[in-house]
N, C-alpha and C positions, 0 to 999 in steps of 0.2 A: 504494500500500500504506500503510495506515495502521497505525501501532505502536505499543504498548498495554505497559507491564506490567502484570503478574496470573497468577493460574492458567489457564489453556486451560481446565481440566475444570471447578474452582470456578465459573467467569463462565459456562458453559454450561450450570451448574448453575441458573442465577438466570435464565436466561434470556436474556442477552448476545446468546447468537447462534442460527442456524436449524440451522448445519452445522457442525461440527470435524473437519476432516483432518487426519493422520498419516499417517508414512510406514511402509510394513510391506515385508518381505522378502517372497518365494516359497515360502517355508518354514515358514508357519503356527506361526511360533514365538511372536511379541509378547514377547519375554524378556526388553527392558532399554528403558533410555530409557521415552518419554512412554507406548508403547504397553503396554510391563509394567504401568505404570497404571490406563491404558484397562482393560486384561485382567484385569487383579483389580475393578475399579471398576463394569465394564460388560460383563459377560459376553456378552451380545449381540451386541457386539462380535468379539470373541473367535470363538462361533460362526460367526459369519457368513465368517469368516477362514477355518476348520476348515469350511464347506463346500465351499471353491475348492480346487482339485488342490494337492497338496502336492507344489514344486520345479518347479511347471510353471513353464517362461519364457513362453509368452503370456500369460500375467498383466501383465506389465510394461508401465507404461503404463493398466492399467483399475484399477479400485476396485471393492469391496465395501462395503456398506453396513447400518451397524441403526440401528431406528428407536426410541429410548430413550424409554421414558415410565414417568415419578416421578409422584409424588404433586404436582408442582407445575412441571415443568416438561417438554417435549418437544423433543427435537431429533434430527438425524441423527450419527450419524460415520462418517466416510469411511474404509477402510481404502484407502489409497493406495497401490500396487502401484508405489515408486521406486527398489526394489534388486532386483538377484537371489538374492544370495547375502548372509548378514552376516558370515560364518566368514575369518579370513586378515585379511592386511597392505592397507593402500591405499583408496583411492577406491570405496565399494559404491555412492554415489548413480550413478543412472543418468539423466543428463540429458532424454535422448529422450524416458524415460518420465514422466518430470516432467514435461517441456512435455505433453505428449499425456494426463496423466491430467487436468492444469489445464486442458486444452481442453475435454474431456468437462463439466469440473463445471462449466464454466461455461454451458454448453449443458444441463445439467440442472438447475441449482442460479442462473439468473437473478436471480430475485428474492429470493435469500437473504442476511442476516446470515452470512459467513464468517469462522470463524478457524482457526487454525492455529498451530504453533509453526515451529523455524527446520529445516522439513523436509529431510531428507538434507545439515543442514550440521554432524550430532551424531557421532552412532556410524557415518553410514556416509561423514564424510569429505568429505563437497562443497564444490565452493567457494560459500558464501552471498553472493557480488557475485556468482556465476553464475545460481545458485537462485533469488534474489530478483529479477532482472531477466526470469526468466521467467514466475517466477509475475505480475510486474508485466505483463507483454506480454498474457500467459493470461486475465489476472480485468478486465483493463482496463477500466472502466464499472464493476464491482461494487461490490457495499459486503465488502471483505474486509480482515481487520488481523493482522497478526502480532503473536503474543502469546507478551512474555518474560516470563522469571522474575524477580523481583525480585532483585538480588545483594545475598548477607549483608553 
């Protein structure tokens, strides 16, 4: 894993990367964190979220995806399917689906420029020496960098 600061959405703006993953609930909400962003910034996004069943748990584990095209730049984002629920107290990342949604992208997304930020270790509580050792296990061979925020 290679580590970067910057914006996730800025630098995919400019063309940085092929794909941006985040992590999303079951619940078609995008309501805080990176993905409230996303959802104001990338409606495409957003819909593609609002077409998958709302509170289904086989979701967990897969992604949804749109394919964004600006006036200067084209890329994917992944909506990553790593919590069930975001509602209550505790731990909402869901390891399982974390490793199994990073399996998939890697199996679809080979030859891609990836980033990301510091998935299910924000709002839904994970442990990031967990999270990051599997997306390390998951992307292995790829070109993929987690990408912080700069601190004020």
């Amino acid at each position: 894993m290679h580590k970067i600061t910057g914006d996730l959405i800025a630098l995919a703006q400019t063309g940085e990367f092929d794909v941006i993953i985040h992590g999303c609930n079951c619940f078609c909400t995008m309501g805080a964190g990176i993905a409230k962003v996303i959802k104001q910034e990338f409606p495409e996004a957003y819909q593609a979220d609002l077409n998958t069943i709302y509170g289904d748990k086989d979701k967990l584990g897969t992604y949804g995806q749109a394919h964004i095209k600006r006036d200067n730049y084209n890329f994917i984002i992944i909506n990553a399917y790593t919590q069930f629920n975001w509602r209550g107290q505790g731990k909402k990342a869901d390891y399982a689906a974390i490793k199994q949604v990073f399996r998939s992208i890697k199996k679809d997304f080979s030859a891609a420029s990836i980033g990301y930020p510091m998935i299910g270790a924000g709002l839904a509580k994970g442990d990031w020496n967990i999270i990051s050792a599997i997306i390390d296990e998951e992307l292995e061979g790829l070109n993929h960098y987690l990408v912080v925020l700069p601190t004020p």
